[in-house]
N, C-alpha and C positions, 0 to 999 in steps of 0.2 A: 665770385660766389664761393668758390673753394675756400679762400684766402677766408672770408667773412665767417664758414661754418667752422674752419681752425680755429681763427680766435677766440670765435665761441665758447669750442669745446676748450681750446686752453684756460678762459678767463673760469670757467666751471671750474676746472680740477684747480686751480689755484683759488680759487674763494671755499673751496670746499675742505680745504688744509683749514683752512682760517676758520672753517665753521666744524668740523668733525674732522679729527685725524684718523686715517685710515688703522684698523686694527692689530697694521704689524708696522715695522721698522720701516721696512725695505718702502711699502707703500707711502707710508709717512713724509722718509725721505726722497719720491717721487713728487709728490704732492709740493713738497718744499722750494725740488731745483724745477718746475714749473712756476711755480708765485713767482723765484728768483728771475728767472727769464723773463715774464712778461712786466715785472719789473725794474730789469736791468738793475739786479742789486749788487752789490761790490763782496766779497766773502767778509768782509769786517760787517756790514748793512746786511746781508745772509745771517749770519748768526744771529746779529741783534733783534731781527723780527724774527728768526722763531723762538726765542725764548719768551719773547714776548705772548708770541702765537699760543706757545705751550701754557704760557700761564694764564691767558686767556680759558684757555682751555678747563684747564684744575680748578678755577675758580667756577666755572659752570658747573660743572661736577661736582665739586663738592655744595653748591648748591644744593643740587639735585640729592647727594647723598643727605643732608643734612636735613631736606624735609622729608624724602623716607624714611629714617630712622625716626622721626620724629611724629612718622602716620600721617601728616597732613598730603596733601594734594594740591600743591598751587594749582588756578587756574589759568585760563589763557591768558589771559592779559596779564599774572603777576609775572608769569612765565616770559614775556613779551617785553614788559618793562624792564626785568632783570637783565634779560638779554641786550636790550639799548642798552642798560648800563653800562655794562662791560664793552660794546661796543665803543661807546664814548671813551671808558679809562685805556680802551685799545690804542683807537687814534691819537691820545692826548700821547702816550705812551711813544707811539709811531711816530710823531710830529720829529720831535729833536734827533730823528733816525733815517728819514727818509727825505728825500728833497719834496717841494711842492708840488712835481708832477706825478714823482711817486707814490706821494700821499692821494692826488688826486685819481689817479688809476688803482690802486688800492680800495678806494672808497666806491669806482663803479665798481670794479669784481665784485664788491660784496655787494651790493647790490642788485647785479646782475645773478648773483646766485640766490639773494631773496626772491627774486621774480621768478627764477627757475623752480628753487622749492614749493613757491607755492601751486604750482601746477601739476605735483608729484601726486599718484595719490593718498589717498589717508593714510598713514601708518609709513611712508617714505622719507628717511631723515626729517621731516616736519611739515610743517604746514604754515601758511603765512596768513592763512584764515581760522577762525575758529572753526572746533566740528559744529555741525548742526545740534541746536537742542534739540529733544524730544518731548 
């Protein structure tokens, strides 16, 4: 049981690098040598997925900046679809970098962290549902 609630919480903080980098450095690079462990990455395989990670990253963002500045408001679903996007150029990205089980354990983390988020509540790193209309 113990063993199963560790993983847990490990496979969380590492899919949570991947989805939100924590606000400072030091966290960041927490968040990083947890992904690296749970998937036994090599320090050449360590750098190549976070830069990856990071640009994953910049590219949501500036997403996000670019329809700020521009007054729109995507809605759930563009928000939803953008995000698969990048997920996709993620993996495709990840593929020639990670072996096939490290790709395949990569791909439940993130998954396992969609399932977590959605459970959070409104207004916690996100939602995996839409809010409710009124």
């Amino acid at each position: 049981m113990k063993a199963t609630v560790l993983t847990l919480a490990l496979l969380c903080a590492g899919a949570a690098f991947a989805q939100t980098p924590p606000p400072n450095a030091a966290g960041a690079a927490r968040h990083m040598d947890d992904l690296a462990t749970l998937l036994d990455l090599s320090d050449a395989q360590k750098t190549q997925v976070q830069a990856i990670l990071q640009e994953q990253h910049a590219k949501m963002k500036a997403s996000f900046e670019q329809a700020k500045a521009s007054g729109t408001h995507p809605d759930w679903q563009q928000m939803k679809a953008l995000h698969q996007q990048v997920q996709q150029e993620t993996l495709q990205k990840l593929s020639p970098v990670l072996s096939a089980t490290q790709l395949k354990k990569f791909q439940i983390i993130q998954q396992e962290m969609h399932a977590h988020m959605g459970h959070m509540p409104h207004g916690q790193m996100g939602s995996a549902t839409p809010p409710a209309q009124n």
